[in-house]
C-alpha positions, -999 to 999 in steps of 0.1 A, spaced: -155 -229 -210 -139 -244 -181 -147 -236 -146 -123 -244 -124 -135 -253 -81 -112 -249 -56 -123 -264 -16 -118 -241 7 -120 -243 45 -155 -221 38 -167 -242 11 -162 -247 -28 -155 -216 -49 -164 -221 -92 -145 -194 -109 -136 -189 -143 -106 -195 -172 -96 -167 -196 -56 -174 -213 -44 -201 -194 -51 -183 -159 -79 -194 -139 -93 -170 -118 -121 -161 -89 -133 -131 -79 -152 -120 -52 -143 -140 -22 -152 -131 10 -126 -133 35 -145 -118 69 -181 -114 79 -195 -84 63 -184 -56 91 -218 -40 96 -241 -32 125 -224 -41 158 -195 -52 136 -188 -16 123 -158 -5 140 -148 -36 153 -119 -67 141 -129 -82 117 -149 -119 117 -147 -150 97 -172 -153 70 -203 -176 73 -197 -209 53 -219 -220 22 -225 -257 20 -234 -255 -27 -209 -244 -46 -208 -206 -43 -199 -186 -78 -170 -163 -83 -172 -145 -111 -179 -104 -102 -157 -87 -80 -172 -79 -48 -183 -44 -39 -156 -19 -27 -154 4 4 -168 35 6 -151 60 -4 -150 96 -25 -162 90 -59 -136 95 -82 -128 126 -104 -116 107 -132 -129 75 -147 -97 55 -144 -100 46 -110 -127 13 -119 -117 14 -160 -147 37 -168 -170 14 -146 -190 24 -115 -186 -3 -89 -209 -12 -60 -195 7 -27 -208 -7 4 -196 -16 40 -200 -48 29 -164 -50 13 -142 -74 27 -137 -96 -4 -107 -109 -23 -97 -121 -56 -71 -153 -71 -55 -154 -97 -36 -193 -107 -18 -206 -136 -42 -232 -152 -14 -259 -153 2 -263 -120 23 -286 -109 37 -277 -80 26 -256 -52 37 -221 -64 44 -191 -42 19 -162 -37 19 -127 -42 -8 -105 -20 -12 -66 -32 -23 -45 -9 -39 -12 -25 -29 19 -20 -47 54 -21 -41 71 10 -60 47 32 -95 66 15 -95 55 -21 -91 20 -37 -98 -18 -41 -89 -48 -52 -102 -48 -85 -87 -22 -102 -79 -26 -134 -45 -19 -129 -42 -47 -104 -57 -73 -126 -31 -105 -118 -37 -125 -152 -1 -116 -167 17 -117 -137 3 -148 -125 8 -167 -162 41 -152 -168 57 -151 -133 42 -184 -124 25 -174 -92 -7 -168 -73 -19 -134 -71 -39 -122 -46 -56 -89 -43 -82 -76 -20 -103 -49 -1 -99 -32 36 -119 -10 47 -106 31 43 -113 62 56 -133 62 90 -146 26 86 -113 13 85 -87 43 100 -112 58 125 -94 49 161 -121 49 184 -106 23 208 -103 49 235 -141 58 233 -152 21 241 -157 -14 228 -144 -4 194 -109 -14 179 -83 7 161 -64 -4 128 -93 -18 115 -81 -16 78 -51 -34 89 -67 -62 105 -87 -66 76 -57 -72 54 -42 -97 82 -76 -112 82 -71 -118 41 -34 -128 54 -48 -155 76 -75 -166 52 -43 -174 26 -25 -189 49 -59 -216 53 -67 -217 12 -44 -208 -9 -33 -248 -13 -65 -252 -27 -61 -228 -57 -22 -240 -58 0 -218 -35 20 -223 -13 14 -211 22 51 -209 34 59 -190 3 41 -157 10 52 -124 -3 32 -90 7 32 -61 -19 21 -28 -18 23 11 -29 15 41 -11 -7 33 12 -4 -2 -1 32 -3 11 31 21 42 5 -8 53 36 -37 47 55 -11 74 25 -14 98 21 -56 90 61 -59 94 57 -50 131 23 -60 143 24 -92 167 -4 -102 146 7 -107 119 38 -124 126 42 -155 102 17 -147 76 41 -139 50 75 -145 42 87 -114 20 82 -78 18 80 -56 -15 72 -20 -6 71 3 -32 63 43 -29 57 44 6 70 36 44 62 34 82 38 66 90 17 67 118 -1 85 143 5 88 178 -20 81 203 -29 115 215 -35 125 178 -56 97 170 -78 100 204 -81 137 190 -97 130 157 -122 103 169 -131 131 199 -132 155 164 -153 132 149 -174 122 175 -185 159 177 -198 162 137 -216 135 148 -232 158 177 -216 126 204 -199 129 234 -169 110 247 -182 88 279 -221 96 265 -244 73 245 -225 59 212 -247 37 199 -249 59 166 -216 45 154 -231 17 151 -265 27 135 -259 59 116 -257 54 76 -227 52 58 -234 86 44 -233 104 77 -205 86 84 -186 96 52 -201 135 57 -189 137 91 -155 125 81 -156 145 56 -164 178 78 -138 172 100 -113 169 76 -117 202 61 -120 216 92 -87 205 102 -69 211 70 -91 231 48 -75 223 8 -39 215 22 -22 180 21 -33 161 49 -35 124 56 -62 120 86 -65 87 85 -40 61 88 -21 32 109 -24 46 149 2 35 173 -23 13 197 -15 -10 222 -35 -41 213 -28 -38 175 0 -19 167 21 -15 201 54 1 188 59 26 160 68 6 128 103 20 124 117 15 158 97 -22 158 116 -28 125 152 -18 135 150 -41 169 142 -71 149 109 -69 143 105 -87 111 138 -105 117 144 -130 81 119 -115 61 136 -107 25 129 -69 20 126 -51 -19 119 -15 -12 120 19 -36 102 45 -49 98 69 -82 119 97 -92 93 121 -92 71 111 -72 57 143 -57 48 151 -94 12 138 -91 4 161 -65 18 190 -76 15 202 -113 16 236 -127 -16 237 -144 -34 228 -110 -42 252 -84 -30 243 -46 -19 253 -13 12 277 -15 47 263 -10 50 276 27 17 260 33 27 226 22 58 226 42 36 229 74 15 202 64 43 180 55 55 193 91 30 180 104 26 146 80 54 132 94 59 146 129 87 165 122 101 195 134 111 226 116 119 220 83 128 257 69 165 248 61 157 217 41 133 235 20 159 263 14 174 245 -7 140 236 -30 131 264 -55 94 279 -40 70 269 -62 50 243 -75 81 221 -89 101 225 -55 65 215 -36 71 185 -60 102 178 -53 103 184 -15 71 159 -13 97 129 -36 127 135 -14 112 137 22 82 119 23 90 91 -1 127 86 -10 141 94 25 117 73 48 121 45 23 161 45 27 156 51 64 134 19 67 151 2 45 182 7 69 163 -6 95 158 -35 81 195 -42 71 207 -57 105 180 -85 102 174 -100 66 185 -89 26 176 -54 16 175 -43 -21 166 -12 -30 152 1 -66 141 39 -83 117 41 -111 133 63 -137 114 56 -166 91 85 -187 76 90 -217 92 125 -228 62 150 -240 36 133 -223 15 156 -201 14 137 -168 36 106 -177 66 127 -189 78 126 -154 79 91 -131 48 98 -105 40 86 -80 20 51 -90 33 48 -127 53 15 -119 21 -2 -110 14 -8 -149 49 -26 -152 49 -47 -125 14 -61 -131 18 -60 -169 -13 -42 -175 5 -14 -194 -26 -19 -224 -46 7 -196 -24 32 -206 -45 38 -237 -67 57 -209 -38 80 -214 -35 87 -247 -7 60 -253 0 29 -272 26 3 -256 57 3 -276 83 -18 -273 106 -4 -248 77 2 -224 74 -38 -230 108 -45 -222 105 -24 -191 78 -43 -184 93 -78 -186 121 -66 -161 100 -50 -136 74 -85 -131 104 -108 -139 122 -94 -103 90 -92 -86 84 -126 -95 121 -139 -88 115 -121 -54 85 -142 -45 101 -169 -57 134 -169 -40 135 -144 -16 160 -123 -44 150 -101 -70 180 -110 -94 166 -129 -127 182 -140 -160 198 -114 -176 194 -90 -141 219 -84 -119 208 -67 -86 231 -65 -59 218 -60 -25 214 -30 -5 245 -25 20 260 3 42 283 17 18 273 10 -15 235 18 -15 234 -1 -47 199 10 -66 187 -6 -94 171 23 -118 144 12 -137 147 35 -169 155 29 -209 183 12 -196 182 -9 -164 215 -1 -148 227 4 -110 236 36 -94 261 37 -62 247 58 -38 223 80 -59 229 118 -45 252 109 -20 246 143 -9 210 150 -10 204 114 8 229 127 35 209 162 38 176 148 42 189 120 69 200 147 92 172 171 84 144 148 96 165 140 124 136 144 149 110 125 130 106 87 143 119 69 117 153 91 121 149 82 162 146 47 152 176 46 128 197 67 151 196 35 169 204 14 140 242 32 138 245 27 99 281 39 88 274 62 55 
């Protein structure tokens, strides 16, 4: 078997060849952020002067054990603090320096890691002839606890973890056969409301070159709700604000992840609630993403943006038991900053399915067009909706939130864990889906043989719709999208695009 070594600035890294891909797993990217280093940036890793193996994935970041055993592919991975590890994947034969395509995980900013099954980067890598990088942040209150205002701690930690695997690319990636000025970030959910944060921290200005954010957009916290929860937190800790902290530092993870854990229900009890996530902070992340975005922010970068039609769907089914539909509307209230939202949601039926649907249209589809309008004044915008279903299926029959993950890495074969076996059209939805991704990293445009894509432009809206037949959709519900844009009107994302003056 051949074991390929690549040099890197660390020292040399064997890894393995399955297919035609070579691959290596495991690679630390930072110092393992433990002890003193808990709660603060991250550091670079120690160097190693043998050649170090890089075989096994590295341990994942704590997090809540999953209720299913999809998550890890049946298997039960090694959670630890020490997490900060990332994983190549490189055509065998290359002869050029190809371009690179980092995945940032999503599962909102508490679950998740690298090596997920779903994210392995064999097919896309062989068939989209690029590197694939994925890798691990830290989540929940390791990595989206903001105790900056407490004392020598730093906020966005999760987020400087990923630039930290950002810079780390930028050094190595020539040695496994990438190309460093030919970076493209990509991301869902959490994954992709990340990209927002990345797009506008000074930071990580110049670490990547293109922007592929599917199912998610900015969303932050302000400062005062941020300095809140860690005062929250402090407390199930039994600390004091101004009193002796050295506990964050000492305490093990499981107190950590209990008093986390405490506060959350106290706070929010069983009702939608995203605690911990990018904090407006003025050493990391000095401007809310939107408004950084529309004043030219990431001015040049190449943006692909979209989301699913049903998203909300995953979250709210009707064999599942859950807050009631006034209840969510407060928590989505208070989700994204907004104000009253009692006329929007006059127009959703109340019950489970308009919960659903209320969760797509606000939360996913309508932040993602109002970034992507943001963006429009200062690089290429296009803009795509995954339509596609398999009709009678009990959770796939609708297009939730995360089913394009499977297309774009190719791993649609894990869908057995589903009860399904790949057919040919999900194949051929496939093949479209990586072949733009691919194109995208590539040359800054999603269009590919046999794939048109116009871009996204005031007026038009052009969408591509990923279904049984790719097609694009003018404007998809003209109406709706004009609705939720004046609904939201005091959230800031709308402030920011109130600034940005699109015509309709």
């Amino acid at each position: 078997m051949t074991r390929p070594v690549a040099d890197t600035i660390y020292g040399k890294l064997q890894g393995t060849q399955s297919g035609g891909v070579n691959v290596w797993r495991g690679i630390p990217f930072a110092a393992p952020p433990v002890g003193n280093l808990r709660f603060r940036a991250p550091q670079p890793p120690e160097p190693w002067d043998s050649v170090r193996e890089a075989l096994e994935f590295g341990p994942v970041a704590h997090q809540p054990a999953s209720s299913s055993s999809i998550r890890f592919g049946g298997t039960q991975p090694v959670y630890s603090e020490d997490c900060l590890y990332l994983n190549v994947w490189a055509p065998a034969e290359v002869t050029e320096a190809l371009p690179v395509m980092v995945w940032i995980h999503g599962g909102t900013f508490i679950t998740g890691a690298g090596s997920q099954p779903m994210f392995e980067g064999a097919n896309m890598a062989s068939a989209g002839k690029v590197i694939v990088v994925t890798l691990n942040y830290r989540l929940g209150p390791f990595g989206f606890l903001h105790l900056s205002p407490f004392g020598r701690y730093d906020s966005n930690l999760g987020l400087l973890d990923q630039i930290a695997a950002l810079k780390w690319v930028q050094d190595n990636i020539a040695a496994f056969g990438g190309d460093p000025r030919r970076v493209t970030v990509f991301g869902e959910s959490a994954g992709s409301m990340s990209i927002a944060a990345l797009l506008a921290m000074p930071a990580a200005k110049g670490l990547f070159a293109g922007a592929i954010m599917q199912s998610g957009a900015a969303q932050t916290l302000k400062p005062q709700q941020s300095a809140e929860l860690g005062g929250a937190f402090l407390a199930e800790l039994g600390l004091t604000p101004g009193g002796d902290l050295s506990l964050l530092n000492t305490a093990p993870a499981e107190d950590i992840l209990a008093a986390a854990a405490r506060m959350a229900y106290k706070l929010a009890g069983d009702s939608l609630s995203m605690f911990f996530q990018p904090a407006i902070d003025p050493e990391t992340l000095p401007v809310e993403p939107s408004q950084a975005v529309a004043a030219g922010a990431a001015s040049g970068i190449p943006l692909l943006i979209g989301t699913n039609l049903h998203e909300g769907n995953l979250f709210f089914r009707g064999d599942r038991e859950g807050a009631s539909f006034d209840q969510s509307l407060q928590a989505l209230e208070m989700l994204m900053g907004a104000g009253n939202l009692a006329e929007l949601a006059s127009h959703y039926p109340k019950n489970w399915e308009g919960q659903a649907a209320l969760l797509t249209d606000l939360y996913f589809w309508d932040n993602s067009i109002a970034f992507a309008e943001q963006q429009l004044p200062h690089a290429p915008v296009w803009m795509y909706r995954f339509d596609w279903t398999i009709p009678g299926h009990p959770v796939l029959d609708k297009a939730i939130h995360g089913a394009e993950i499977y297309y774009v890495f190719n791993t649609i074969e894990l869908l057995h864990q589903y009860g399904l076996s790949v057919s040919q059209e999900m194949a051929a939805v496939s093949e479209r889906m990586l072949g733009a991704w691919t194109a995208f990293a590539h040359r800054g445009s999603p269009e590919a043989p046999g794939l048109t894509w116009p871009n996204y432009v005031p007026g038009e809206r052009a969408t591509l719709i990923f279904d049984q037949e790719t097609r694009v959709q003018v404007d998809p519900d003209r109406e709706k999208r004009k609705r939720l844009l004046s609904a939201q009107a005091t959230t800031p994302q709308a402030a920011a695009l109130n600034d940005v003056q699109q015509p309709e």
